[in-house]
C-alpha positions as CSV (number, residue, x, y, z in Angstrom):
1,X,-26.9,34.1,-2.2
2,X,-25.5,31.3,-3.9
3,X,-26.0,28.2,-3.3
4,X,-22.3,25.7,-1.2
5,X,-20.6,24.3,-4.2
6,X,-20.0,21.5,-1.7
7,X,-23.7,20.9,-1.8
8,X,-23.6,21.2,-5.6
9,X,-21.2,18.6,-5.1
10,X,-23.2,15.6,-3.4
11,X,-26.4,16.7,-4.7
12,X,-25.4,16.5,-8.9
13,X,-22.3,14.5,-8.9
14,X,-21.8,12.4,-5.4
15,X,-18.8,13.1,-4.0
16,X,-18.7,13.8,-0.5
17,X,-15.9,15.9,-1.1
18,X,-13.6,17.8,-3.7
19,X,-10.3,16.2,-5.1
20,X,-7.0,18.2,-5.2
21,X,-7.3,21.6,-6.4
22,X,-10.9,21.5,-7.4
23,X,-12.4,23.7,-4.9
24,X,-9.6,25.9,-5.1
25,X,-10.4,26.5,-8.6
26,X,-14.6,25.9,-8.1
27,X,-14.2,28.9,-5.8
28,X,-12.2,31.2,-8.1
29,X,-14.2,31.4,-11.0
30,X,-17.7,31.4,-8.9
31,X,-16.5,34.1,-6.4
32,X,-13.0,35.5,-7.5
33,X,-14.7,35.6,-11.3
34,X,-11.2,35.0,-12.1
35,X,-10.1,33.8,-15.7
36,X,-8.2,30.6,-15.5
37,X,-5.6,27.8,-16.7
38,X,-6.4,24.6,-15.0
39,X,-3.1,22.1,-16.0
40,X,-4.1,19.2,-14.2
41,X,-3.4,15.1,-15.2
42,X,-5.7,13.4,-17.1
43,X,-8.6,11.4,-14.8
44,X,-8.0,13.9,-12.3
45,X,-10.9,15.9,-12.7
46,X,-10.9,19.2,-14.8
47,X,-14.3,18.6,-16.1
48,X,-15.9,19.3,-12.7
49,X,-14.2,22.8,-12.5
50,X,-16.5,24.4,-15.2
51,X,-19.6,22.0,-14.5
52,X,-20.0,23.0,-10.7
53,X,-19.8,26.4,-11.5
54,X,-22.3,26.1,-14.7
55,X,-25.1,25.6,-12.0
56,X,-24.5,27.9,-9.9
57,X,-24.3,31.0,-12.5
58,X,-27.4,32.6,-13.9
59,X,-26.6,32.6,-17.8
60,X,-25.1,30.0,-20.0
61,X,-22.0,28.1,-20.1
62,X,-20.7,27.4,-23.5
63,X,-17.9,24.5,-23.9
64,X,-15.7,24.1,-26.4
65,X,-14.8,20.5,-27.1
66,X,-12.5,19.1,-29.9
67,X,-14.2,15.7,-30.4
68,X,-18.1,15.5,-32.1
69,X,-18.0,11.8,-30.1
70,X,-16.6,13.6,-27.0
71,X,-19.0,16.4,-26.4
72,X,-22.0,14.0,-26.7
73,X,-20.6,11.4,-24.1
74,X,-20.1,14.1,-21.6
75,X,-24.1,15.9,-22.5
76,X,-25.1,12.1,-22.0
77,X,-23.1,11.5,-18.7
78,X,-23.9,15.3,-17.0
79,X,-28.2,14.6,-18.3
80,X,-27.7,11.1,-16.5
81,X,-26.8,13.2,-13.3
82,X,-30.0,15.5,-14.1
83,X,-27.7,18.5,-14.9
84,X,-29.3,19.7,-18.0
85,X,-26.4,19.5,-20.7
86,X,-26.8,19.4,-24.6
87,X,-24.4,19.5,-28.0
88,X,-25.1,21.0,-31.0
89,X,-22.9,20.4,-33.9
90,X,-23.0,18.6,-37.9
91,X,-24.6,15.6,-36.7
92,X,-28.1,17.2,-35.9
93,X,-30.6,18.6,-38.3
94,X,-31.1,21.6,-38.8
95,X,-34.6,21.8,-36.4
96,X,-33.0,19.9,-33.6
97,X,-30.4,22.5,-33.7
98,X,-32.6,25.2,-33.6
99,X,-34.7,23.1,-30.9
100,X,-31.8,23.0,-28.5
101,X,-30.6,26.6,-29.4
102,X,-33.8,27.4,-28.1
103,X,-33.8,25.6,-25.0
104,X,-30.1,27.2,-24.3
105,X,-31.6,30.8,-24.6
106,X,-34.1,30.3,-22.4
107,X,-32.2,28.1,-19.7
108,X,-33.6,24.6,-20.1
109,X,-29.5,23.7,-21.4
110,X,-27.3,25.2,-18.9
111,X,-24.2,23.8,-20.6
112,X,-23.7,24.3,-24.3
113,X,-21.1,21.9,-26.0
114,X,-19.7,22.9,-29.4
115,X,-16.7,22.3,-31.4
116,X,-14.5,25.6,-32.1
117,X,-15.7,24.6,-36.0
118,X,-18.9,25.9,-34.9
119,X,-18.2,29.2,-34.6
120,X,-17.6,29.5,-38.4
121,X,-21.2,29.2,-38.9
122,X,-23.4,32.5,-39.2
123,X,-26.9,30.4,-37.8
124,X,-24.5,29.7,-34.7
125,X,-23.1,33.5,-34.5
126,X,-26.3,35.4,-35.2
127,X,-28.6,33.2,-32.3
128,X,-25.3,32.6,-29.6
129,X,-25.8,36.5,-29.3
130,X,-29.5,36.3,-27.7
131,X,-27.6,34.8,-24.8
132,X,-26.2,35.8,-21.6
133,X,-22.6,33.7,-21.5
134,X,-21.6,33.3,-17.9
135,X,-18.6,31.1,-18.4
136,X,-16.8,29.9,-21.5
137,X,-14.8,27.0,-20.6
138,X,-12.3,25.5,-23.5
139,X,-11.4,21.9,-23.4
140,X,-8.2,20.7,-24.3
141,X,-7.0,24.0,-24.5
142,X,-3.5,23.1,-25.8
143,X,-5.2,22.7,-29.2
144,X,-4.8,26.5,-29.2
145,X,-1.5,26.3,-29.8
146,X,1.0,25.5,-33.0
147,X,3.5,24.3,-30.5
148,X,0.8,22.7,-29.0
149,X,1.0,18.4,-30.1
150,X,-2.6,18.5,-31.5
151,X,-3.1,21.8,-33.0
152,X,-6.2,23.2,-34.6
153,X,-6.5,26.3,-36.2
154,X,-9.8,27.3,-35.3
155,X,-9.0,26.8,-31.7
156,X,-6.1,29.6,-32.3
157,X,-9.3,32.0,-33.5
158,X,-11.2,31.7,-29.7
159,X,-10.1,34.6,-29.3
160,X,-12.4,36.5,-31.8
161,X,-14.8,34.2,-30.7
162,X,-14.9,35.3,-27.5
163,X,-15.1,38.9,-28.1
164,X,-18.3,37.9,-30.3
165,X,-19.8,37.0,-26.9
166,X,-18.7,39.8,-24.9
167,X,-15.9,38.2,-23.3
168,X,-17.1,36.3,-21.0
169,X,-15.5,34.6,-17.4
170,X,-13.0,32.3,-18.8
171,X,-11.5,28.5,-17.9
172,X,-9.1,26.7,-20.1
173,X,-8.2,23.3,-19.5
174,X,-5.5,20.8,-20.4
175,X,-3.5,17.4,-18.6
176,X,-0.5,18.8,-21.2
177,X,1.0,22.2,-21.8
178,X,4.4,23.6,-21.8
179,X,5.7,26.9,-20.2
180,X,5.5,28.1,-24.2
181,X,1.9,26.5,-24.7
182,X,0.7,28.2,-21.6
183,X,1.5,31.4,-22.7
184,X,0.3,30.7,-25.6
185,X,-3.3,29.5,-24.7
186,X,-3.7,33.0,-22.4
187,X,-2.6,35.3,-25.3
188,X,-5.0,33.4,-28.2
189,X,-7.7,33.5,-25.9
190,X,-6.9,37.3,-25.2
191,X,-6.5,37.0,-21.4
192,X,-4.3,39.6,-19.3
193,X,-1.3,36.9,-17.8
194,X,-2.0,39.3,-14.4
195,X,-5.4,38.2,-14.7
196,X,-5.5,34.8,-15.2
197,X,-4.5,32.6,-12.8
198,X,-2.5,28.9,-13.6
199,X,-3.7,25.9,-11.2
200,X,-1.1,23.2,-11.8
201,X,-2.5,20.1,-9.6
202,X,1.1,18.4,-10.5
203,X,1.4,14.3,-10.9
204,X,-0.1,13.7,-8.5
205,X,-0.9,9.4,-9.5
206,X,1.4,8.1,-7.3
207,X,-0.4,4.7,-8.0
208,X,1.2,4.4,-11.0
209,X,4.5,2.7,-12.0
210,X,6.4,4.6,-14.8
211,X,9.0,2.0,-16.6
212,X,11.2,2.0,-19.8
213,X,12.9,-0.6,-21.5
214,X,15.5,-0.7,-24.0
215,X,14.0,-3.0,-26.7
216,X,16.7,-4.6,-29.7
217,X,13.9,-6.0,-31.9
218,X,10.3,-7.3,-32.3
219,X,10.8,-10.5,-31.4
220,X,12.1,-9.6,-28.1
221,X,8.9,-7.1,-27.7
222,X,6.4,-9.8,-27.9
223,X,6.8,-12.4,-25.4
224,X,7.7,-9.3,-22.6
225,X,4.0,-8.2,-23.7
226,X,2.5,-11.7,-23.3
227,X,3.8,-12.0,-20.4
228,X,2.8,-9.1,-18.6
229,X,-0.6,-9.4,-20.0
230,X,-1.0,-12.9,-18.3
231,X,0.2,-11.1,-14.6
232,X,-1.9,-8.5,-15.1
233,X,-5.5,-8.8,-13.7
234,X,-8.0,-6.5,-15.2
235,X,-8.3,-3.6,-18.2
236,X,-5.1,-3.1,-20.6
237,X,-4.6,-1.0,-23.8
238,X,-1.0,-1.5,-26.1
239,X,-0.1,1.4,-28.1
240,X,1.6,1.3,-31.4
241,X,2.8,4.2,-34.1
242,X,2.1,1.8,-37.0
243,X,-1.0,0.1,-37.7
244,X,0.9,-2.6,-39.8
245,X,2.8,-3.2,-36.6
246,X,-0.6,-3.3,-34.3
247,X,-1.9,-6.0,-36.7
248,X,1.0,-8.6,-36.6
249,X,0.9,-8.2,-32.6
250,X,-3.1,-8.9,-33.3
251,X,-2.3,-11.9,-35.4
252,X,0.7,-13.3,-32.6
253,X,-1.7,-12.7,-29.6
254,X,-4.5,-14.5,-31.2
255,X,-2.5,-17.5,-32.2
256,X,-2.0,-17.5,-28.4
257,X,-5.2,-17.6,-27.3
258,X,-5.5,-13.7,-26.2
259,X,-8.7,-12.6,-26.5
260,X,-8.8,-8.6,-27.7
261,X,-9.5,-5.9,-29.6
262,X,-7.7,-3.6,-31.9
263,X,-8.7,0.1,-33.2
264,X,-6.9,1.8,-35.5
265,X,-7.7,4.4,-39.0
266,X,-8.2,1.9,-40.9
267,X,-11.5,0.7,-39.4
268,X,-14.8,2.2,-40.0
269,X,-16.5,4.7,-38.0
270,X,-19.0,1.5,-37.0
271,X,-16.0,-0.7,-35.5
272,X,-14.0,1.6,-33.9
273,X,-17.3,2.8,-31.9
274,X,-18.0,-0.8,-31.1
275,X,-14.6,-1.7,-30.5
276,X,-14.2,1.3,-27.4
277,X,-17.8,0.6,-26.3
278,X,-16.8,-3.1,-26.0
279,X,-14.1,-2.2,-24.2
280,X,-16.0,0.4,-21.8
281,X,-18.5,-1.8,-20.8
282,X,-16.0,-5.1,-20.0
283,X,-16.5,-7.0,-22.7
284,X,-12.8,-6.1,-24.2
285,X,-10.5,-6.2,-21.6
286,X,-7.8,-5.6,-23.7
287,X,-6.8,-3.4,-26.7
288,X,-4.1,-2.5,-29.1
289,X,-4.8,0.7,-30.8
290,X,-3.1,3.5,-32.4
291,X,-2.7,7.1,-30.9
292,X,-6.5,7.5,-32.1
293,X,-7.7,5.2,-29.4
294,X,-8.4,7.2,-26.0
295,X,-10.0,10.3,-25.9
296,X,-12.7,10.5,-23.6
297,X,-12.0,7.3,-22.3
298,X,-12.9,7.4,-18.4
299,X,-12.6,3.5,-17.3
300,X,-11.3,3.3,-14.0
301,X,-9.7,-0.4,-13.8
302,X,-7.1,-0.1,-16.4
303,X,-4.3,-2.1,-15.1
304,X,-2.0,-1.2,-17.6
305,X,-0.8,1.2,-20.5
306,X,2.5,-0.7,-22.8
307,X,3.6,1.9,-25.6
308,X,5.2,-0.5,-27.8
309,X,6.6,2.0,-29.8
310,X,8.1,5.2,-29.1
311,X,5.2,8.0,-28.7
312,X,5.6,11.2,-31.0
313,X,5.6,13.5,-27.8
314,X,6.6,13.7,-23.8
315,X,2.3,15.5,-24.1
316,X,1.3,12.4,-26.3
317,X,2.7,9.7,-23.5
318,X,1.5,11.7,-20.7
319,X,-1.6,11.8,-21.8
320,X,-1.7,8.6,-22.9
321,X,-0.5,6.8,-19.7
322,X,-3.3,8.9,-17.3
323,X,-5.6,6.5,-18.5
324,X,-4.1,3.9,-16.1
325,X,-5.2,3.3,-12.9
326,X,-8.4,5.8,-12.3
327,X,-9.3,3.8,-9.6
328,X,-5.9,4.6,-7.0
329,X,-5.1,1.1,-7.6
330,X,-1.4,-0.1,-8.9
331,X,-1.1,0.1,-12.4
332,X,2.1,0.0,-14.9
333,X,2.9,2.4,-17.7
334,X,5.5,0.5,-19.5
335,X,7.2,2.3,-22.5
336,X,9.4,-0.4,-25.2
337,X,12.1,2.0,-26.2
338,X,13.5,0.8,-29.9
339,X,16.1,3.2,-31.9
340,X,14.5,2.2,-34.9
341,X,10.9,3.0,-33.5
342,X,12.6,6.5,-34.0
343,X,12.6,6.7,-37.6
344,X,9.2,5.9,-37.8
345,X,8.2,8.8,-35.8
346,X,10.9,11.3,-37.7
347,X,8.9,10.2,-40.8
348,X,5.6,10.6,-39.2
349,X,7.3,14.5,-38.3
350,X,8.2,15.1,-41.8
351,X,4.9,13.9,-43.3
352,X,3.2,16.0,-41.1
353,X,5.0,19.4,-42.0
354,X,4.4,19.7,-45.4
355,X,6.7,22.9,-46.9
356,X,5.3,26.2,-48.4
357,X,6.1,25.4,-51.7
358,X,4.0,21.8,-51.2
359,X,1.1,23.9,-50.1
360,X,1.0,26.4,-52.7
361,X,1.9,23.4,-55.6
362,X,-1.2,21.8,-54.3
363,X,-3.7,24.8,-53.7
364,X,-2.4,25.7,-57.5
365,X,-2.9,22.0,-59.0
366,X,-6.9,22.5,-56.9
367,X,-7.1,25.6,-58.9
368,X,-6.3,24.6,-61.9
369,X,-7.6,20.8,-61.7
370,X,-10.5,20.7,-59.3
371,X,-12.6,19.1,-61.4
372,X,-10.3,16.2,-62.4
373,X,-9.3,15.9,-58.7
374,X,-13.0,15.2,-57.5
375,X,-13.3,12.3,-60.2
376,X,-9.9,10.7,-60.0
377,X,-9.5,11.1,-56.1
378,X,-6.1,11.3,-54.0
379,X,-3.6,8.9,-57.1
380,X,-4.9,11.9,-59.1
381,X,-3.2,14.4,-56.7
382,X,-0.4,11.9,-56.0
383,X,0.7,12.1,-59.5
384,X,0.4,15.1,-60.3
385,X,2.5,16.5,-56.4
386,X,5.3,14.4,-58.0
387,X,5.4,11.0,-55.5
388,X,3.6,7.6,-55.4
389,X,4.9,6.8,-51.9
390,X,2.0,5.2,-49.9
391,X,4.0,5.9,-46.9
392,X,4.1,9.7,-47.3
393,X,1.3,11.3,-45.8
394,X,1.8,15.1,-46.6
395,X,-1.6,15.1,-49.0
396,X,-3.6,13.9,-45.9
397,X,-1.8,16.7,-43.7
398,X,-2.1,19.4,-46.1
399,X,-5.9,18.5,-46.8
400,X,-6.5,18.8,-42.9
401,X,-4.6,22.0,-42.4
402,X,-6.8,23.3,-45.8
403,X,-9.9,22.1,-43.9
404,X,-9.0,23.4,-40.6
405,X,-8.0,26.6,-41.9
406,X,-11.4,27.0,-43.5
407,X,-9.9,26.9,-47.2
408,X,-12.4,24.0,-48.5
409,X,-15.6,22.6,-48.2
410,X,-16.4,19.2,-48.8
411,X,-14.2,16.5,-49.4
412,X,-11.8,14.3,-52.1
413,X,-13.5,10.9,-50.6
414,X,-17.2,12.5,-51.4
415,X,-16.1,14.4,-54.8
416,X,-17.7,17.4,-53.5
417,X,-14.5,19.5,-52.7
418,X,-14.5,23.1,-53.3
419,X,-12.1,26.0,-52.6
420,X,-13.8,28.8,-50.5
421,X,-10.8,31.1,-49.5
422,X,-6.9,31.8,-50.5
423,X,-4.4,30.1,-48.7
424,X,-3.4,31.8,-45.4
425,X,-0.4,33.5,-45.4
426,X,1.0,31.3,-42.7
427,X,1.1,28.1,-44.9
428,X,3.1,30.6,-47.0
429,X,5.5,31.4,-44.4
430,X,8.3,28.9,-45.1
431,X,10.3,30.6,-41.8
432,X,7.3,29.3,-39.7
433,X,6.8,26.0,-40.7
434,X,10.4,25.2,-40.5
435,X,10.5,26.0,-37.1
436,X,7.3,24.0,-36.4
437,X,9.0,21.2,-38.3
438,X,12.2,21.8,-36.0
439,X,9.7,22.1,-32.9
440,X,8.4,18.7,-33.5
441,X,11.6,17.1,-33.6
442,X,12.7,18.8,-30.4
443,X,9.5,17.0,-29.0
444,X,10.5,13.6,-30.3
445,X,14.1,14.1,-29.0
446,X,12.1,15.2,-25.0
447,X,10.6,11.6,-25.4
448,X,14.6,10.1,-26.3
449,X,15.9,11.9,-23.4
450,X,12.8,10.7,-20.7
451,X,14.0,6.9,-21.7
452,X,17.5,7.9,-21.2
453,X,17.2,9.8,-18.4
454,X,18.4,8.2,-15.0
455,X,16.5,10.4,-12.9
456,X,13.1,9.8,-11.2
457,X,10.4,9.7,-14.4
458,X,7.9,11.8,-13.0
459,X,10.6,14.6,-11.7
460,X,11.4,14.6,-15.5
461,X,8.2,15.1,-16.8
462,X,6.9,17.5,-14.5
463,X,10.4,19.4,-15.3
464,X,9.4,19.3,-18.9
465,X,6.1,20.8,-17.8
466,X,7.7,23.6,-16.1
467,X,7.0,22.6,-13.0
468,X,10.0,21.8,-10.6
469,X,10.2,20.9,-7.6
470,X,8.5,17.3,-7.8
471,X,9.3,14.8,-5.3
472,X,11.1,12.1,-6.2
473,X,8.1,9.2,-6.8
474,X,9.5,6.1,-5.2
475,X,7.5,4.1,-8.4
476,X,9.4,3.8,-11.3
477,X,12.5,2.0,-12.4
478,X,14.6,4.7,-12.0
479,X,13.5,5.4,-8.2
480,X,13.8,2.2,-7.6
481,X,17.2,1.4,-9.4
482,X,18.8,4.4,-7.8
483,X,17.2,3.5,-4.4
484,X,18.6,0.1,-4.9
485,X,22.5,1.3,-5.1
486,X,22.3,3.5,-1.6
């Protein structure tokens, strides 16, 4: 007989109850054994839907989490709680791999956290067979998708991998998918729709207060930051698109006397950890960071989340903004809508779809020149692809989708790149990435028409979501602006 989730519940993690849909959920995989799509808001919770349910089953859960720095923060915080938990991935030796592999086969690590990259490795396939896999459970499950806003290839291939484990009882989770994401998650993963069963837990944060403004220029986007952060009491985070941007808002703030932090690509590996655990632990109470800053972060008095540029994405604001106000109190999620913020982004878009013809050019030129490319680095390449802008970025994007695709090994940065495969046939498919590039704009124009929109915010976005049917919030400009004129 199994033991009360509820029980589970207080004795592991607590609570003295479940939140939302949780139990709902908890008590379809453990009893239904029912494959599911959990779509529920970011701090709301998802992560206890496959935890629970990885005590109570006999064999192993394996999770698959995008983020090296992710998976070991959530091993660290489920050990904390006694719930045995581990990670294996590139930053362990080989014998504390095969240590932990060990202690997974034989039940000492209930939960298993790799990255989907794993799976590409043949010490990882041959030994993940020795076990019995209750429950796979996929984190940030939109990644599966191209139309997804943070696709990655081998998340698309979980499919394979989960035949390679016998198909095992299956949970995908995500705060943001679309109607044409959420089919898309099922079908990758190789789910029957009539057998898989979507939880949507809907926006359900009525503490916060969704606002837009229309912004003309920078100079009138500071002093309506430094003002809000001087009413606001408590934990803060500004996002920008640019980092040049995010540094003279650094430079203007400390020549006012406000103490923060910043994060951004630009900063090693080193700061950026110091800079999030600073802010984590209280030390920071305010940061301005780029879209990189945030994953993982679970800090429940954040008072406030200012986009001081336009986000990419209606998914990348969304997600974004949930990490406001964990703790039910009243928190603002401000967006500073500027048209020109728009260009910045359409370039961003354009960098980021690379052509057919630029892919094949460059895997030629790595043919060809591989040797001359390790030496002379990235101005190498630059020259030779036929543009010295520093501002286009499609090298960087086309070097990611090589790597994610499983094309090269190594890197430019460590002059140990090689080619191990041919280029896949969909970076060849000029049809496809045109309509990704066409995609992405569509995106960027949702994000136009939520700051346009004179309807209640959250209606939109839960529209967007393909959810309708959301009560009007009675917390954001709009609600209140239209509740002002009746």
């Amino acid at each position: 007989m199994l033991e009360n989730p509820l029980n589970i519940l207080k004795q592991y993690f607590g609570f003295e109850e479940f939140r939302g849909e949780q139990e709902r959920i908890i008590n379809r995989i453990v009893y239904e054994k029912g494959h599911s799509l959990i779509l529920m808001p970011t701090g709301s919770g998802k992560s206890l839907c496959y935890q629970l349910p990885a005590l109570m089953f006999e064999g192993g859960t394996i999770v698959i989490s995008p983020l090296i720095a992710l998976m070991q923060d959530q091993a660290d915080a489920l050990r904390r709680k006694n719930i045995p938990a581990g990670f294996i991935n590139s930053t362990l030796s080989k014998q504390e791999r095969e240590k932990r592999f060990d202690q997974f086969i034989k039940g000492k690590i209930k939960l298993l956290y790799v990255t989907p990259e794993r799976f590409r490795k043949k010490e990882f396939t041959d030994r993940i067979k020795e076990k019995e896999i209750s429950l796979l459970a996929v984190d940030e499950a939109h990644c599966i998708s191209e139309w997804g806003h943070d696709f990655r290839p081998d998340y698309s291939r979980l499919g394979e991998f989960r035949e390679m484990i016998n198909n095992p009882l299956t949970i995908a989770l995500t705060a943001t998918a679309t109607p044409d994401v959420q089919k898309d998650i099922i079908n990758k993963l190789n789910l029957k729709p009539s057998e898989t069963k979507i939880f949507h837990q809907g926006i359900e944060r009525p503490n916060l207060r969704l606002e837009a403004a229309d912004i003309f220029d920078e100079k009138e986007k500071f002093p309506i930051i430094h003002d809000l952060i001087k009413r606001y009491q408590g934990s803060g985070i500004i996002y920008f698109a640019l980092i040049q941007t995010l540094e003279r808002f650094s430079e203007k703030l400390g020549d006012k006397g406000v103490k923060h932090g910043t994060y951004h690509g630009k900063l090693s590996d080193f700061y950026r950890k110091r800079r999030q655990r600073d802010f984590m632990n209280g030390k920071e109470n305010l940061i301005l960071a780029t879209n990189a800053f945030g994953m993982g972060i679970d800090k429940p008095d954040i008072r406030f989340v200012i986009h001081a540029e336009v986000p990419s994405s209606i998914e990348s604001y969304y997600q974004e903004i949930g990490r406001a106000g964990r703790d039910g109190e009243h928190s603002l999620c401000l967006l500073l809508y500027n048209q020109e913020d728009l260009y910045t982004q359409m370039e961003f878009i354009k960098w980021s779809n690379p052509s057919a013809d630029f892919y094949s050019a460059l895997y030629d030129l790595l043919q060809r020149d591989l040797a001359r490319a390790n030496s002379e680095g990235f101005e190498f390449l630059r020259e030779q692809m036929n543009f010295k802008n520093r501002k286009d970025f499609r090298i960087e994007t086309a070097f990611s989708m090589l790597d994610r695709y499983g094309i090269t090994e190594g890197s430019i940065d460590d002059k140990n790149l090689a080619l191990i495969d041919e280029l896949p046939d969909v970076l060849r498919d000029e049809n496809f990435l045109k309509e990704k590039l066409l995609n992405d704009n569509k995106k960027l124009l949702s994000m136009v028409n939520y700051f346009r929109s004179i309807e209640c915010r959250r209606v939109f976005i839960s529209d967007y979501f393909g959810f309708p049917g959301e009560k009007t919030c009675h917390n954001c400009d709009n609600c209140t602006r239209n509740e002002g004129n009746n």
